[in-house]
C-alpha positions, 0 to 999 in steps of 0.5 A: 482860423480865429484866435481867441484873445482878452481885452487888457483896457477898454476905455473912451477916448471921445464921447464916441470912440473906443479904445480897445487893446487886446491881448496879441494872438501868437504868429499875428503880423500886419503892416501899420495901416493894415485892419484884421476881422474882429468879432465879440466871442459872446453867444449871438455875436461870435459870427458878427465880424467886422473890420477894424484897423490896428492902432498899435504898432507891431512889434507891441506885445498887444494889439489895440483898436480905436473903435467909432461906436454907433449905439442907434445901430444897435450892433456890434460896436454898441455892444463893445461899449458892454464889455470889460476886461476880460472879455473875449474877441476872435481876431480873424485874418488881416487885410488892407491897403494903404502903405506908407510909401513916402512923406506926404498929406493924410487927409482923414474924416472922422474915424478914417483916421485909424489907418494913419495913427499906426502909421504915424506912430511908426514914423514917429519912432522911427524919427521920419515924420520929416514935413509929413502933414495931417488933415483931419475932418470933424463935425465938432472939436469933441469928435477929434480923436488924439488931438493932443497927441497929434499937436504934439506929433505934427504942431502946424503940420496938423490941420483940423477941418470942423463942419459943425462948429466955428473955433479960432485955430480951426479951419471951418467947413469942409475939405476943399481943393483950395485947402489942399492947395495951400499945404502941397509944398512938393508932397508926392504923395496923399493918403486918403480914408474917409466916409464914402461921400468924403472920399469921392469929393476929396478925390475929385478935388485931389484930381482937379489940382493935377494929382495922379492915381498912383499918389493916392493911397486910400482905403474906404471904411 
């Protein structure tokens, strides 16, 4: 059954990415990595649900989302972009299944990244990032969400991939195999979450360097 909560924040983190963080519904539980259905408890949106993943820890008294917004779509996350504090959300049940199970590589492409922020923060606190590593994929440096924060957390364990733009210090084009060879120093294992055409290449790649199935943990979006 939906709970209803109200936003506390709600602020840009890039030119397209929101940050939301809610108020948490009593008895709510979820694992880092995990997603929840979400709603706008607006008339005409109350039964418009979607997913979206927890960026907040949860032992936090609150729950906070980093939301890519799609204005053209017209839908439910470029009517997020018109709410305030205060507003409502129905938060529903909670699902999904990337688990940490170990050091290894993240490999993200755009707001695939989400799953892996609560992650790594966790890990971050729990003082076992270890020789974790993190590739991220991008069209511009202006899309990369908590870059700072993720330098800061990783320092040269913190790969930026940009398809659109050429920048000293960023790796330009695409995730490739080649990529991925050159930061295997005995990870185990790889964690994956991107858009469907990123996942299907990466994982061909992944296979192509010898990794089995069970050291890949993914969730498409």
């Amino acid at each position: 059954m939906a709970q209803v909560v109200k936003i506390r924040t709600i602020e840009h983190l890039t030119h397209d990415v929101l940050k939301i963080v809610l108020d948490k519904p009593e008895g709510l539980t979820y694992n880092p990595g995990q997603a929840v259905d979400f709603a706008i408890n607006k008339p005409n949106w109350e039964n418009e649900w979607r997913s979206f993943t927890f960026t907040s820890l949860p032992e936090d008294n609150f729950i906070e989302f980093n939301i890519k917004v799609y204005p053209s779509h017209e839908g439910v996350t470029n009517e997020l972009q018109k709410l305030h504090e205060g507003d409502e959300i129905l938060i529903g049940d909670v699902y999904g299944d990337i688990q940490y199970k170990g050091e290894g590589i993240f490999i993200a492409g755009g707001a695939g990244i989400t799953p892996f922020v609560s992650i790594l923060r966790a890990l971050d606190k729990e003082h076992k990032i270890g020789n974790s590593k993190l590739i991220f994929a991008n069209k511009t440096k202006s899309d990369i969400i908590s870059e700072q924060y993720f330098n800061h957390l990783l320092g040269s364990n913190f790969i930026n991939v940009l398809s659109n733009e050429t920048i000293q210090g960023y790796e330009h084009g695409y995730v490739t195999a080649e990529l991925i060879k050159n930061q295997i120093e005995g990870h185990k294992y790889f964690y994956l979450c991107a858009p469907p055409p990123m996942m299907t290449a990466v994982e061909s790649q992944l296979k192509s360097l010898g990794i089995q199935d069970e050291a890949i943990i993914k969730e498409g979006f």
